[in-house]
VOZAPA-53391 format. One record per residue: residue number from 1; residue in three letters; x, y, z of N, C-alpha, C, O in turn. Coordinates in steps of 0.02 Angstrom, whole numbers. Example, Ala and Ser with C-alpha at 12.3 -4.5 7.8 and 13.67 -1.06 7.14 Angstrom:
BEGIN
    k    r     nxx     nyy     nzz    caxx    cayy    cazz     cxx     cyy     czz     oxx     oyy     ozz
    1  ALA     660    -284     390     615    -225     390     660    -165     390     712    -166     423
    2  SER     642    -112     354     684     -53     357     645       2     394     670      57     402
//
This chain:
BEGIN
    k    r     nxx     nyy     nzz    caxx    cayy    cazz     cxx     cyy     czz     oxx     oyy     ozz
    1  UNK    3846    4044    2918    3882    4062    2979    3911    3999    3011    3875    3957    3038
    2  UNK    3986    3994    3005    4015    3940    3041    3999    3939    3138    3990    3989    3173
    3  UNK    4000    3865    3161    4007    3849    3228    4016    3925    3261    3979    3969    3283
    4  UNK    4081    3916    3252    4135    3975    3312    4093    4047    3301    4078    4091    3342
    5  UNK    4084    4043    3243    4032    4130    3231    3971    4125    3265    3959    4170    3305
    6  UNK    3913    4063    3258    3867    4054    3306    3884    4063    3345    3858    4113    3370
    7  UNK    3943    4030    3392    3926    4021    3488    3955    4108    3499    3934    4139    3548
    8  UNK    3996    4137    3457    4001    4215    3500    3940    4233    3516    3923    4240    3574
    9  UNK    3893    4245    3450    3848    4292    3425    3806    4255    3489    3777    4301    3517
   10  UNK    3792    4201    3519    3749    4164    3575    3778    4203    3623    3746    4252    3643
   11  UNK    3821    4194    3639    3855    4246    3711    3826    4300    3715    3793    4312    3765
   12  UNK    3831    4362    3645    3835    4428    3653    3766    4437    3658    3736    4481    3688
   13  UNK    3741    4382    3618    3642    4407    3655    3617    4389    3689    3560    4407    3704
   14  UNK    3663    4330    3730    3638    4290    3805    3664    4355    3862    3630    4365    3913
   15  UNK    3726    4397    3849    3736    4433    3904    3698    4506    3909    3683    4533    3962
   16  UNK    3686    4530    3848    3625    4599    3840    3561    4578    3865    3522    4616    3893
   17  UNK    3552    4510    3853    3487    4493    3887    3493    4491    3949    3462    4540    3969
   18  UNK    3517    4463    3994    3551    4479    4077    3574    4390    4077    3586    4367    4133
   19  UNK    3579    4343    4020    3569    4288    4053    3659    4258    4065    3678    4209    4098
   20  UNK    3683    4286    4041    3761    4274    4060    3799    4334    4084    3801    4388    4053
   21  UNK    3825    4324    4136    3857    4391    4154    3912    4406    4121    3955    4361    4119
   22  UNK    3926    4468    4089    4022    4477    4051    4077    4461    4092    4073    4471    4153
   23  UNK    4138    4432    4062    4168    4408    4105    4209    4511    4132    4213    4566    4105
   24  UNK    4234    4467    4221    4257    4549    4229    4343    4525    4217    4352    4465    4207
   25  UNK    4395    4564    4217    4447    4594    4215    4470    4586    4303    4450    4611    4355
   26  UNK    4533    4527    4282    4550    4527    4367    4570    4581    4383    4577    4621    4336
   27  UNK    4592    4608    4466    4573    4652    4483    4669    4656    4485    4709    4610    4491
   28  UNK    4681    4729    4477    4740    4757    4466    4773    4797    4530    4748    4839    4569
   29  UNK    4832    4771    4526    4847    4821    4593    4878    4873    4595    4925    4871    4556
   30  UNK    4872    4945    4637    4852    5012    4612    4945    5044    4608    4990    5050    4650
   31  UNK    4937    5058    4537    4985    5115    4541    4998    5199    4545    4963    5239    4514
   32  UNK    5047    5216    4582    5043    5265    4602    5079    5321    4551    5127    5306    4516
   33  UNK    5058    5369    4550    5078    5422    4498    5141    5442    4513    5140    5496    4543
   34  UNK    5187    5423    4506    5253    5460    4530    5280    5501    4485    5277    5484    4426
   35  UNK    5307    5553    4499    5350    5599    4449    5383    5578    4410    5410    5526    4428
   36  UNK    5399    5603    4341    5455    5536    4297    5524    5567    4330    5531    5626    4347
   37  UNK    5562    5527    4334    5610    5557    4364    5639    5559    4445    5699    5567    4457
   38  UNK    5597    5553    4487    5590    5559    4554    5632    5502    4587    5664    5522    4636
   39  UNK    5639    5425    4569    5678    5386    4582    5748    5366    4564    5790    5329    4589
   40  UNK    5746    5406    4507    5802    5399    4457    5875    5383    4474    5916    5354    4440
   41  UNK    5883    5413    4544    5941    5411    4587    5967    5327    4631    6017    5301    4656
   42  UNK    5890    5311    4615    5915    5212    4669    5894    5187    4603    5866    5132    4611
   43  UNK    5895    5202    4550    5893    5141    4494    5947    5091    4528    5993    5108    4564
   44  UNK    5931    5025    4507    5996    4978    4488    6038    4962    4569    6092    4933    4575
   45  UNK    5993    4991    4627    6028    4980    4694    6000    4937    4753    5940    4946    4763
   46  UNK    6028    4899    4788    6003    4869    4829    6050    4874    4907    6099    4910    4913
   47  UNK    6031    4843    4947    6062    4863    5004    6049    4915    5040    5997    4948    5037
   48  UNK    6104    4926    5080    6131    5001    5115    6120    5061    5053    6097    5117    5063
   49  UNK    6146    5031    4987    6164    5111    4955    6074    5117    4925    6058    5173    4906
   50  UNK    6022    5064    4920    5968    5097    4888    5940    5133    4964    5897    5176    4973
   51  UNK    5976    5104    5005    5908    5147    5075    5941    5208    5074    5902    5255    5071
   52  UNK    6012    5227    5077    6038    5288    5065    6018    5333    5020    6023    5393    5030
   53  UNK    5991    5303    4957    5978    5340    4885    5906    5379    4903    5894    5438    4892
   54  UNK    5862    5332    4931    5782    5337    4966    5807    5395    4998    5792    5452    4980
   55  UNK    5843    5382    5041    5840    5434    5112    5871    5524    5064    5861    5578    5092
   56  UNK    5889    5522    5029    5923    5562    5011    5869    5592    4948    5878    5648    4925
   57  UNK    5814    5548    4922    5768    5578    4863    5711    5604    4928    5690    5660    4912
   58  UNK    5691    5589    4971    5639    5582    4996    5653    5648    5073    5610    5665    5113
   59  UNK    5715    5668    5072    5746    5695    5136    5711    5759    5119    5671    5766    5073
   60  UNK    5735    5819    5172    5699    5894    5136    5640    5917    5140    5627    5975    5123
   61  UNK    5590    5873    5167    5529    5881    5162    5500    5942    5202    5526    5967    5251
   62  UNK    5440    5962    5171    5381    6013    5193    5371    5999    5270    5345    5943    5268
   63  UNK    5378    6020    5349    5348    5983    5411    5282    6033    5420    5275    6092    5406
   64  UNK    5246    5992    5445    5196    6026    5464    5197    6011    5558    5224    5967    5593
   65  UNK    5158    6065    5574    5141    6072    5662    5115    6038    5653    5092    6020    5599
   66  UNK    5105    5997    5749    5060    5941    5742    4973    5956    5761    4930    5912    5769
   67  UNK    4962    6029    5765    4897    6050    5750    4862    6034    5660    4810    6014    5634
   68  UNK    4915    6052    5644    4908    6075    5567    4895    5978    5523    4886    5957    5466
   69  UNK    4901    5950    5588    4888    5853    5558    4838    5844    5560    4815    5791    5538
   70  UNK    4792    5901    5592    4712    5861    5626    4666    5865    5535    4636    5826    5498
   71  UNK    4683    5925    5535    4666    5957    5458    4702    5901    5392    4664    5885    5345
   72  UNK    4741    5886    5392    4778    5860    5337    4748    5778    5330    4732    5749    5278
   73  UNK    4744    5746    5416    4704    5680    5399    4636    5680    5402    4607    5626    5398
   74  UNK    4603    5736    5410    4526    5752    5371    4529    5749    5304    4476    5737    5276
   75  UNK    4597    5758    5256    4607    5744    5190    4625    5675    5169    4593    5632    5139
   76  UNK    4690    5679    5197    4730    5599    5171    4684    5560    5201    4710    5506    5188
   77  UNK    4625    5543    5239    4602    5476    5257    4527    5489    5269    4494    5465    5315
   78  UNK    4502    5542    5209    4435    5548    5195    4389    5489    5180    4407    5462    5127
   79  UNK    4354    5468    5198    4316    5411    5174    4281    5425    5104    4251    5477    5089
   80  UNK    4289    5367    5063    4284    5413    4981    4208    5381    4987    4174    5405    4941
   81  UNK    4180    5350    5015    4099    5363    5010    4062    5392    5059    4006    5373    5074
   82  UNK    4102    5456    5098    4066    5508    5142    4111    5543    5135    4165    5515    5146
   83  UNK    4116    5615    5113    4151    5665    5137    4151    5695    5204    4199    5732    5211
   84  UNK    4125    5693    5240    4112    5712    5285    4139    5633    5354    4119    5623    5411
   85  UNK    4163    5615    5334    4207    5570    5358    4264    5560    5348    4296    5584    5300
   86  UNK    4294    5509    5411    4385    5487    5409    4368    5406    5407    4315    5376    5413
   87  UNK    4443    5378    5395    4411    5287    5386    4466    5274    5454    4526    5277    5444
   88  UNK    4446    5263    5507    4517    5255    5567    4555    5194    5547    4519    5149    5525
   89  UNK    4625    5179    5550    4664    5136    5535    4657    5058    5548    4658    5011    5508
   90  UNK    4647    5058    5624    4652    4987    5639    4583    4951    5625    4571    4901    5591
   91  UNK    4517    5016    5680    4446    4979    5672    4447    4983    5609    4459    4925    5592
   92  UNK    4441    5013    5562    4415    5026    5495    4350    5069    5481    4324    5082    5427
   93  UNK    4331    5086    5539    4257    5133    5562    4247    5211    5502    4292    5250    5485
   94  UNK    4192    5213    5487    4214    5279    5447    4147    5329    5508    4089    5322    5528
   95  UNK    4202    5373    5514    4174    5411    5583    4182    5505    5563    4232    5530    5537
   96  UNK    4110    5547    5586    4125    5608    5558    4199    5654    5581    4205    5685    5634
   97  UNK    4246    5649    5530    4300    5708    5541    4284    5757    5584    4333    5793    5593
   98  UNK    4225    5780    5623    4224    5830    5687    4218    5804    5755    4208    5834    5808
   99  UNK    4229    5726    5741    4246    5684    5827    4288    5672    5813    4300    5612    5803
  100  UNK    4341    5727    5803    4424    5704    5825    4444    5722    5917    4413    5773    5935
  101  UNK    4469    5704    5949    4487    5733    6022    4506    5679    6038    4531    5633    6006
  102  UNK    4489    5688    6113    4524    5645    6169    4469    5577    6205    4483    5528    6240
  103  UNK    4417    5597    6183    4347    5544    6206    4365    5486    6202    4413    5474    6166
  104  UNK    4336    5437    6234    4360    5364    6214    4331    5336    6147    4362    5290    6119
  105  UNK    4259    5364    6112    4234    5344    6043    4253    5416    5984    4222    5433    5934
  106  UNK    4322    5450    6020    4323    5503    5961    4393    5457    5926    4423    5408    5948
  107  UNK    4401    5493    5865    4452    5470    5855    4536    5517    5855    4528    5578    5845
  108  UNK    4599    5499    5864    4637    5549    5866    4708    5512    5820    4702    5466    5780
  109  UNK    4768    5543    5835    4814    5540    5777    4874    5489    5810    4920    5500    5850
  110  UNK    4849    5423    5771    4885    5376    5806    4971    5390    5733    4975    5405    5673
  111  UNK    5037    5366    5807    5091    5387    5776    5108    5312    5754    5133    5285    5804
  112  UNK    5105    5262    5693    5127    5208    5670    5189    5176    5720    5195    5136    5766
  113  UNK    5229    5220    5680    5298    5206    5722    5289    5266    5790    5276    5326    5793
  114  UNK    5306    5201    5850    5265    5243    5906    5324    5282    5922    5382    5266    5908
  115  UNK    5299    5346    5959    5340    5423    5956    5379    5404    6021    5424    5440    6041
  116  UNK    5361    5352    6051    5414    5340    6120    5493    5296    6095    5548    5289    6121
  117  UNK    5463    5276    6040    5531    5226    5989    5573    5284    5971    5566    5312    5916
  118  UNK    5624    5308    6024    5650    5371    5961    5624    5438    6005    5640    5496    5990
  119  UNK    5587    5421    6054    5585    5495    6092    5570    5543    6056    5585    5594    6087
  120  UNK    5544    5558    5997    5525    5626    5982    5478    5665    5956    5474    5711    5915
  121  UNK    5430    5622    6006    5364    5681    6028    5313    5698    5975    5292    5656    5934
  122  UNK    5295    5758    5978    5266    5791    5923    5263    5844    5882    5224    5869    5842
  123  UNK    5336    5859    5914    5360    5911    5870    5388    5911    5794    5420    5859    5789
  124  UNK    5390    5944    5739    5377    5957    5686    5443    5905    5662    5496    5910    5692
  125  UNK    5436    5856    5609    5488    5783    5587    5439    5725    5599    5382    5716    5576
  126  UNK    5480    5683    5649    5454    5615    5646    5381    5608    5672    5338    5570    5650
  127  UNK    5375    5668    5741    5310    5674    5764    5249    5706    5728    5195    5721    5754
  128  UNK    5271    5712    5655    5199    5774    5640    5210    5730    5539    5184    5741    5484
  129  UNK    5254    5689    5561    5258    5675    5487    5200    5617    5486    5188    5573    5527
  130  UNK    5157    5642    5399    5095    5613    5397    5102    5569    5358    5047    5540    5353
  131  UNK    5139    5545    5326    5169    5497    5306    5155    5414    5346    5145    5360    5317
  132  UNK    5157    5428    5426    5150    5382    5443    5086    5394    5497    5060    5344    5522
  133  UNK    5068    5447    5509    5023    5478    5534    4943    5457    5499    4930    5456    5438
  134  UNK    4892    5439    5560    4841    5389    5543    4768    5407    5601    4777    5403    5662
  135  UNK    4716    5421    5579    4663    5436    5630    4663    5361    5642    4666    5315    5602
  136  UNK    4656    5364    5736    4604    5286    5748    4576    5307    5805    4586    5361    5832
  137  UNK    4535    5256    5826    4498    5267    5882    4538    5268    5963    4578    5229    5991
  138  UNK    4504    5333    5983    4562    5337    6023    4563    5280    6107    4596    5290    6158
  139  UNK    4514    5223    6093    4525    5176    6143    4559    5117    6082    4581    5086    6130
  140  UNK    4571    5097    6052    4605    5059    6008    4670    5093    5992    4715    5057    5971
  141  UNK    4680    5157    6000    4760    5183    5999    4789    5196    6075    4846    5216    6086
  142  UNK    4744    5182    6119    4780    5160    6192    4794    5090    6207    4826    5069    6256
  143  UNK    4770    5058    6165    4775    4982    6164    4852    4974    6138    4904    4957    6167
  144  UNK    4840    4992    6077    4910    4970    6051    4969    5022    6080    5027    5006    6065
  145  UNK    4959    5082    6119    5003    5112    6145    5077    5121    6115    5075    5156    6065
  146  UNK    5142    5100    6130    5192    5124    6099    5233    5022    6076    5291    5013    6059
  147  UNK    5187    4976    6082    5201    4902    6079    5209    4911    5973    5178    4941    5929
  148  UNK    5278    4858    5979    5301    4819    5899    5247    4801    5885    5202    4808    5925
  149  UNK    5238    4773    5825    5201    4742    5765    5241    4683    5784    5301    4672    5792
  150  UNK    5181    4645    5788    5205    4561    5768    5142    4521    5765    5094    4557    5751
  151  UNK    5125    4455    5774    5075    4409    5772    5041    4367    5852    5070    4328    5890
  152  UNK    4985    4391    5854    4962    4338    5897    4931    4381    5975    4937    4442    5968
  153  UNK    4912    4369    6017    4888    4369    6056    4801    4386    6087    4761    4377    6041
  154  UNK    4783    4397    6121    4711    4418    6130    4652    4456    6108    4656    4507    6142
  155  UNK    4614    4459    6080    4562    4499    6045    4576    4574    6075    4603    4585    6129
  156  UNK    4550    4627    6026    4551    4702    6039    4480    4743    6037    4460    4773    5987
  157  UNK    4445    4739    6102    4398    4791    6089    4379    4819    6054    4423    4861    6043
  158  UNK    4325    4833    6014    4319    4867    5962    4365    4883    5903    4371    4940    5879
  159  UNK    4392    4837    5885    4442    4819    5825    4436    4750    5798    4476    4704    5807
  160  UNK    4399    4750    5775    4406    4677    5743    4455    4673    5668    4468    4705    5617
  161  UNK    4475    4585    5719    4558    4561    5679    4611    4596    5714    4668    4598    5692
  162  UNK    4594    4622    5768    4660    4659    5801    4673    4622    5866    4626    4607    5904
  163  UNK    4751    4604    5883    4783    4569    5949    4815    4596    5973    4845    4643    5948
  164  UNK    4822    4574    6036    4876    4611    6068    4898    4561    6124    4868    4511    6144
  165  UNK    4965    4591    6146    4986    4544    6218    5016    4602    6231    5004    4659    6213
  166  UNK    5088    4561    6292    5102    4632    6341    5163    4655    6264    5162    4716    6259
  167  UNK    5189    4639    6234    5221    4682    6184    5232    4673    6134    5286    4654    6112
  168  UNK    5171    4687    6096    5151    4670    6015    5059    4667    6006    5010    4639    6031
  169  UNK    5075    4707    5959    5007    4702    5938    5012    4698    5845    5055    4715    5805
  170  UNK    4956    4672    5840    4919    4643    5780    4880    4664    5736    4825    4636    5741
  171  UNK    4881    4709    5684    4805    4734    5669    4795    4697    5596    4834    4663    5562
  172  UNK    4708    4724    5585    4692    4675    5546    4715    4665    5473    4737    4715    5445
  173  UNK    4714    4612    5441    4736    4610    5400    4740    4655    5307    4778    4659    5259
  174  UNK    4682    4676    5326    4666    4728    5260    4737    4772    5293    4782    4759    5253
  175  UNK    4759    4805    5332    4814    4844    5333    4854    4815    5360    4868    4839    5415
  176  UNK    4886    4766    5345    4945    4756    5393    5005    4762    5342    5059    4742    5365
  177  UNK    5005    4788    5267    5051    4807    5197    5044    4872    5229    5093    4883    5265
  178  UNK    5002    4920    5229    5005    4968    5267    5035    5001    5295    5061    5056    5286
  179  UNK    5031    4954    5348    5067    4988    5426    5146    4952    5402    5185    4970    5447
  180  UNK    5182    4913    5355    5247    4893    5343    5269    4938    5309    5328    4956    5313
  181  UNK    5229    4963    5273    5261    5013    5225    5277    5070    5226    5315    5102    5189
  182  UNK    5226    5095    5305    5244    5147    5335    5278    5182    5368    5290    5243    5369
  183  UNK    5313    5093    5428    5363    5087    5467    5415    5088    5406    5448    5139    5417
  184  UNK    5434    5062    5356    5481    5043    5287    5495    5144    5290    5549    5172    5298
  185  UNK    5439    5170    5283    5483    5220    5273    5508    5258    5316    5556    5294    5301
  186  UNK    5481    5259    5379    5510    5304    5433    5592    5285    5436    5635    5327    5448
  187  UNK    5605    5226    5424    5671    5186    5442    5718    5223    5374    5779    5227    5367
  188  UNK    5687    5235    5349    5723    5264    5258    5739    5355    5290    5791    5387    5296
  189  UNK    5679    5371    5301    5695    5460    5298    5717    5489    5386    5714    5548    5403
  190  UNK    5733    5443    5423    5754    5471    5484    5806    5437    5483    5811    5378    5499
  191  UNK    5852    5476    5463    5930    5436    5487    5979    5462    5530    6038    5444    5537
  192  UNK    5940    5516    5564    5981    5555    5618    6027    5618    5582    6044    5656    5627
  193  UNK    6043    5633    5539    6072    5687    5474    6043    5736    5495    6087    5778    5487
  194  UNK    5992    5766    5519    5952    5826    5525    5937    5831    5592    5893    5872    5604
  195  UNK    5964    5795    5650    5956    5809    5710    5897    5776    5741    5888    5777    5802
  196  UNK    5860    5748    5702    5815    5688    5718    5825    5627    5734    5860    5605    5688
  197  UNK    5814    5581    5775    5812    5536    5780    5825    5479    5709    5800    5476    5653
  198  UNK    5883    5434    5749    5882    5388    5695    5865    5313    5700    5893    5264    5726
  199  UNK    5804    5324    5662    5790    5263    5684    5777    5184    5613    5779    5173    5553
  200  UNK    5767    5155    5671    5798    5073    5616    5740    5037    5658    5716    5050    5713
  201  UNK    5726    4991    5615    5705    4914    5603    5753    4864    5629    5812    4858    5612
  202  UNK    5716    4823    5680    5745    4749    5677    5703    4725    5698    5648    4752    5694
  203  UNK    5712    4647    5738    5675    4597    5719    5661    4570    5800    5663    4512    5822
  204  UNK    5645    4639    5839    5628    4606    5907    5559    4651    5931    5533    4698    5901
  205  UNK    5540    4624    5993    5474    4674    6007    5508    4688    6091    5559    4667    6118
  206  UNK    5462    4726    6111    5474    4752    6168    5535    4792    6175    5573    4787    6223
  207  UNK    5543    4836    6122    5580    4868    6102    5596    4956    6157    5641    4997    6164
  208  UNK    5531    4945    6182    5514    5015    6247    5543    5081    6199    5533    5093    6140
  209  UNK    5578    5114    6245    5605    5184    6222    5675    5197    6157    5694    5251    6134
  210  UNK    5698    5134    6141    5731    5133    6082    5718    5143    6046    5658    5134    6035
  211  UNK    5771    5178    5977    5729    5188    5906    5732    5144    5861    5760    5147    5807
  212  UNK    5704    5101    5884    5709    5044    5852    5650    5020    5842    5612    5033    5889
  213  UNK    5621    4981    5790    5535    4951    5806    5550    4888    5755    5594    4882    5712
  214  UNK    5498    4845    5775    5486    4774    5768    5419    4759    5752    5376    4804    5757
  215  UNK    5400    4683    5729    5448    4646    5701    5491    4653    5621    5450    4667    5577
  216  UNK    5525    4650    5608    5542    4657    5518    5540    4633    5498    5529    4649    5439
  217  UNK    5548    4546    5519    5538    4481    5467    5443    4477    5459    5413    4461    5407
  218  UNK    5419    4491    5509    5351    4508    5502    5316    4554    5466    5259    4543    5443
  219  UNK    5355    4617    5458    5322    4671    5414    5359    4665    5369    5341    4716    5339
  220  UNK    5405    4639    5331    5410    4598    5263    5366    4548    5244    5356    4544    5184
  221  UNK    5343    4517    5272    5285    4456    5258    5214    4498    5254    5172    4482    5211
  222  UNK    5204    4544    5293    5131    4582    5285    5136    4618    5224    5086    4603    5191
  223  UNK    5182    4668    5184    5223    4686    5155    5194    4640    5072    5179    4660    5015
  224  UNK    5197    4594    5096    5196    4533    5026    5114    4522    5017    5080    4527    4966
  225  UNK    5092    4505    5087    5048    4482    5094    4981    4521    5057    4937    4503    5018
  226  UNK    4999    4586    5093    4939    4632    5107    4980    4695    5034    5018    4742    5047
  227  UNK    4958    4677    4971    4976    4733    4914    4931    4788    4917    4871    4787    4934
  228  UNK    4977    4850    4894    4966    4926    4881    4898    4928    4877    4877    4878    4849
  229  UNK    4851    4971    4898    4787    4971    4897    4782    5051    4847    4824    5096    4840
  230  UNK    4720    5042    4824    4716    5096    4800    4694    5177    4837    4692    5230    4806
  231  UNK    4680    5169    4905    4671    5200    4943    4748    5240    4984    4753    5297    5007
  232  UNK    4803    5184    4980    4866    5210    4992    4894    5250    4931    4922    5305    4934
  233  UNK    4884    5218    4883    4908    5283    4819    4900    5327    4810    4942    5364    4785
  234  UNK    4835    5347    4828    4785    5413    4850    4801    5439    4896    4780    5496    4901
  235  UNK    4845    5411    4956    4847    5464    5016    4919    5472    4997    4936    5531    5005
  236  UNK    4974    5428    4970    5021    5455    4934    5024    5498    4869    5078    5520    4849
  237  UNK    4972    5507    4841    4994    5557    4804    4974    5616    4838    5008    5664    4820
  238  UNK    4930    5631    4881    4892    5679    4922    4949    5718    4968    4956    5778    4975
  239  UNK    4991    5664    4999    5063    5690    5054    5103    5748    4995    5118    5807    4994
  240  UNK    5108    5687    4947    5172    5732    4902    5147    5799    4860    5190    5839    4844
  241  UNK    5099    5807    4847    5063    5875    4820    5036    5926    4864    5026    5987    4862
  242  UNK    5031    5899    4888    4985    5955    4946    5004    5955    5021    4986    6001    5057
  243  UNK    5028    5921    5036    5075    5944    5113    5142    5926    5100    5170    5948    5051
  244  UNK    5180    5874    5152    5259    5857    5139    5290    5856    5054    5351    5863    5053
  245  UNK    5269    5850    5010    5315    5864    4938    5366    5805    4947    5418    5804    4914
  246  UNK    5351    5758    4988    5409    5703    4984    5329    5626    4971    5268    5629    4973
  247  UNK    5387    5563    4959    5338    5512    4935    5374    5465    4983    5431    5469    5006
  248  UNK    5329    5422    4993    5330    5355    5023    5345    5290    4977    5302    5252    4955
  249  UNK    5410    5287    4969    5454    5230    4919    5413    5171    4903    5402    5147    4847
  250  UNK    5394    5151    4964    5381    5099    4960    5291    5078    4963    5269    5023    4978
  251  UNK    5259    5129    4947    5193    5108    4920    5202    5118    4838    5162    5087    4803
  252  UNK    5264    5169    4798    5278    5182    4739    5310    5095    4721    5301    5056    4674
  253  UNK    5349    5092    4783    5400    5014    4741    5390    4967    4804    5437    4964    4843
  254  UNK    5341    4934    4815    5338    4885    4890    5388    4833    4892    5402    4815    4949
  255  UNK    5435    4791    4824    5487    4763    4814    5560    4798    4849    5608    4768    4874
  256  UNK    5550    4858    4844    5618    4881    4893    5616    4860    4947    5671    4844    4971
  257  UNK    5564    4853    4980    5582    4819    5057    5621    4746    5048    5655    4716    5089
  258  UNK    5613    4739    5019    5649    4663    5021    5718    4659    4998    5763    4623    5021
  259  UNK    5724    4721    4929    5781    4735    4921    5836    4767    4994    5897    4762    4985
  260  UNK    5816    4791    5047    5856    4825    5084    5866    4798    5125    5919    4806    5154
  261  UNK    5808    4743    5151    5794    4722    5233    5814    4650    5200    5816    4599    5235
//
C-alpha cells in the first residue's frame, strides 16, 4: 500500500472513530423552485423594459381580504421548529400564532412598504398583498410606523439590531435582503395600471404620504449583503401556490435589482 493509499485509509478510520470530524460542504444559497417558463418574458432585459417585463409576468394576481392575511401568515411565516408558531420580522421572536391582535406583546401584520407611502390602506392589492406582508410585534411595528429604511440611529425596544431616528429605521441584519427584496417588488407590481397606486423607489427618507419609499442605494447594498435565505424561498413558493399565484422576482433572481435600479 503506497503513502497516498495509507493517509486516506488514516482519515476514514480516524473520522468513524469520532477523532476527525468530515469535512462539511460550504453552505449554499437557497434556490427557489420557479416554474420553467415563468420568466421567460425578461430574459436578456435590463432597465425600464426588465421592470416592465416583471410587472407584466407577476401582474393579475389572486387578492386576498385583509382578514383572510391573519390566516395566510400563520402559514408563510410558520416557525419550522414549532408549528404552532410565527417567527415576527424585525424581533425575530417565534411567538404562538393565537397572539395575533392589538396588545403591545401580541403580534400583528406589519405592511413593509408602509400603507401611508401610497395611501392605500388595507383594502384588497397593495394593502392585503402578502408578498410584502410580515407578522411583528406590535410595539416594534409602532416603532417603525410608516418611516424609510436606511442606517443608523438609536436602539429599538425589544428588537435587537434594530434603529431608528425621527425618519428611518433599521432592522437587523439577518433581514435587511429581506425587507429589499420586498420593497424591490412592490415597486415592480404596483404601477398604477389597475387603479392602484403607483409606487417607486428612490433614494430619500422622510418620504411621509408619497408613494415613494427609501433608501434604494441602501436596499441595494442590504440586497447584496444579506442573500436569499432559505426561509424566503419557502414563503415564496408558499405565496405562489397557495394564495396570490404570482412570485416575488427578486428572491427567484436578487441580481435584477441591480439590473433595474
Amino acid at each position: 500500500m503506497d503513502h497516498t493509499m495509507r493517509s486516506a485509509l488514516v482519515v476514514i478510520l480516524a473520522t468513524f472513530a469520532g477523532l476527525v470530524a468530515p469535512a462539511l460542504s460550504p453552505p449554499v444559497q437557497a434556490q427557489a423552485a420557479e416554474p420553467d417558463g415563468y420568466y421567460d418574458a425578461a430574459d436578456g432585459l435590463t432597465g425600464v423594459a426588465l421592470k416592465s417585463a416583471l410587472h407584466d409576468i407577476i401582474d393579475g394576481n389572486t387578492q386576498l381580504s385583509y382578514d383572510q392575511v391573519w390566516d395566510a401568515l400563520k402559514r408563510t411565516d410558520e416557525d419550522p421548529a414549532n408549528a404552532n408558531n410565527v417567527i415576527e420580522l424585525y424581533s425575530r421572536r417565534s411567538v404562538p400564532k393565537s397572539s395575533n391582535g392589538g396588545d403591545p406583546d401580541d403580534w400583528n401584520r406589519e405592511h413593509t412598504w408602509a400603507k401611508s407611502h401610497g395611501d392605500f390602506g388595507t383594502s384588497p392589492g397593495p394593502g392585503t398583498d402578502i408578498h410584502h406582508l410580515r407578522p411583528a410585534d406590535v410595539s416594534v411595528n409602532a416603532d417603525r410606523g410608516n418611516l424609510d429604511f436606511d442606517l443608523g440611529g438609536s436602539a429599538v425596544d425589544e428588537c435587537a439590531g434594530c434603529r431608528r431616528d425621527g425618519d428611518s429605521f433599521e432592522p437587523p441584519d439577518v433581514v435587511k435582503g429581506d425587507v429589499a427584496r420586498m420593497l424591490f417588488y412592490m415597486a415592480v407590481r404596483y404601477e398604477g395600471d389597475d387603479g392602484r397606486a403607483d409606487l417607486e423607489l428612490n433614494d430619500e427618507v422622510g418620504n411621509g404620504s408619497a408613494p415613494f419609499h427609501g433608501r434604494i442605494s441602501v436596499l441595494l447594498t442590504w440586497n447584496d449583503a444579506d442573500p436569499v435565505s432559505a426561509a424566503e424561498t419557502r414563503r415564496n413558493d408558499l405565496v405562489y401556490a397557495d394564495y396570490q399565484h404570482n412570485r416575488n422576482p427578486f428572491i427567484d433572481h436578487p441580481e435584477w435589482a441591480d439590473a433595474i435600479w
